[in-house]
C-alpha positions as CSV (number, residue, x, y, z in Angstrom):
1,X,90.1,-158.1,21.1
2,X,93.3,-157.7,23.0
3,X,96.1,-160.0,22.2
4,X,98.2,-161.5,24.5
5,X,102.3,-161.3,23.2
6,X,103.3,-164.1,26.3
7,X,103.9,-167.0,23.9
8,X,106.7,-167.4,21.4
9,X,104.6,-168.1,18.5
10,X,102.9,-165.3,17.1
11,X,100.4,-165.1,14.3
12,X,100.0,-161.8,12.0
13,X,97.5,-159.8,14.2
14,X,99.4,-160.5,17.7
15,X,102.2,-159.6,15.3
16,X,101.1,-156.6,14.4
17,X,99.5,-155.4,17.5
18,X,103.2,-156.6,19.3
19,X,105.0,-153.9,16.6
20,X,102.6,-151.2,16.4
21,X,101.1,-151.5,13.0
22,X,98.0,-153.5,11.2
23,X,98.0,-157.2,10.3
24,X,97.9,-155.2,6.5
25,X,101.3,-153.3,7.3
26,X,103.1,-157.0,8.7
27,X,101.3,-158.7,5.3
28,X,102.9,-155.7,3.6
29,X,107.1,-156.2,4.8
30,X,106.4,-159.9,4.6
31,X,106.0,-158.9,0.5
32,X,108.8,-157.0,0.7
33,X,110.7,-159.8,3.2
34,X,111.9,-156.8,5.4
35,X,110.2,-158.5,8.7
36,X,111.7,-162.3,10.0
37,X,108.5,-164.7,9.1
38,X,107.8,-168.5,9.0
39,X,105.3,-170.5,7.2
40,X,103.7,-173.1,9.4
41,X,101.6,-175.3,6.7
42,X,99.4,-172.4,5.1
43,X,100.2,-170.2,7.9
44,X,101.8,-167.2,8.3
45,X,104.3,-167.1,11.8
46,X,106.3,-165.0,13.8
47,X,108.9,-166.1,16.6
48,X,108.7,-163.5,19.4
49,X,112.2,-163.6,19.8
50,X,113.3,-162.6,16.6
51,X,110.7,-160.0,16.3
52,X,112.2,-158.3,18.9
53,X,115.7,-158.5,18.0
54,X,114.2,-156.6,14.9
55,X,113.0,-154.2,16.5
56,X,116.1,-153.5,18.8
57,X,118.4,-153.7,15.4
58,X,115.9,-150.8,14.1
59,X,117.0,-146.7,14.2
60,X,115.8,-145.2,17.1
61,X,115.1,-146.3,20.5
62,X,115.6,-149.6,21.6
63,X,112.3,-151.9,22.8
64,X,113.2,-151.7,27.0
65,X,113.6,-147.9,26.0
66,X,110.3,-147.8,24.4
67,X,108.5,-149.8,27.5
68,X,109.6,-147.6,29.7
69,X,108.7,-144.6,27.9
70,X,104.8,-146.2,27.6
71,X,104.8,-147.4,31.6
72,X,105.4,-143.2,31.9
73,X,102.9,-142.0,29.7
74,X,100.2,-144.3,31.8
75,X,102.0,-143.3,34.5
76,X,101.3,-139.1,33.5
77,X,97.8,-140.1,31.8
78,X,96.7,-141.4,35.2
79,X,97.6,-138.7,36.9
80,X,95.7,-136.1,34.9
């Protein structure tokens, strides 16, 4: 199932699939409270927003850094 990351409320699996990990892995840091969460009645949330300022306060490359490294390796896969 492909998930769509255009809205600004996420649940775990767009979540995960948005970071690059398993709905188990977000469920995981949500123990540990390392990743920004809500709770919407029973449910677990995500704002898109602060996922990715998250992500861009993480080591490493930054997420417009990482976009443009995947548009290139379609970019080279297609052209094999």
């Amino acid at each position: 199932m492909t998930r769509s990351f255009s809205g600004d409320l996420l649940d775990v699996a767009t979540a995960a699939a948005l970071l690059g990990t398993t709905p188990k892995g977000i469920r995981a840091r949500i123990a540990r409270r390392t990743i920004p969460f809500k709770r919407l009645g029973g449910r677990l949330v995500f704002l898109r927003h602060e996922l990715e300022s998250f992500v861009e306060n993480l080591d490493g490359c930054s997420v417009s850094e990482a976009r443009v490294n995947l548009e290139n390796r379609t970019i080279y896969k297609g052209a094999a």
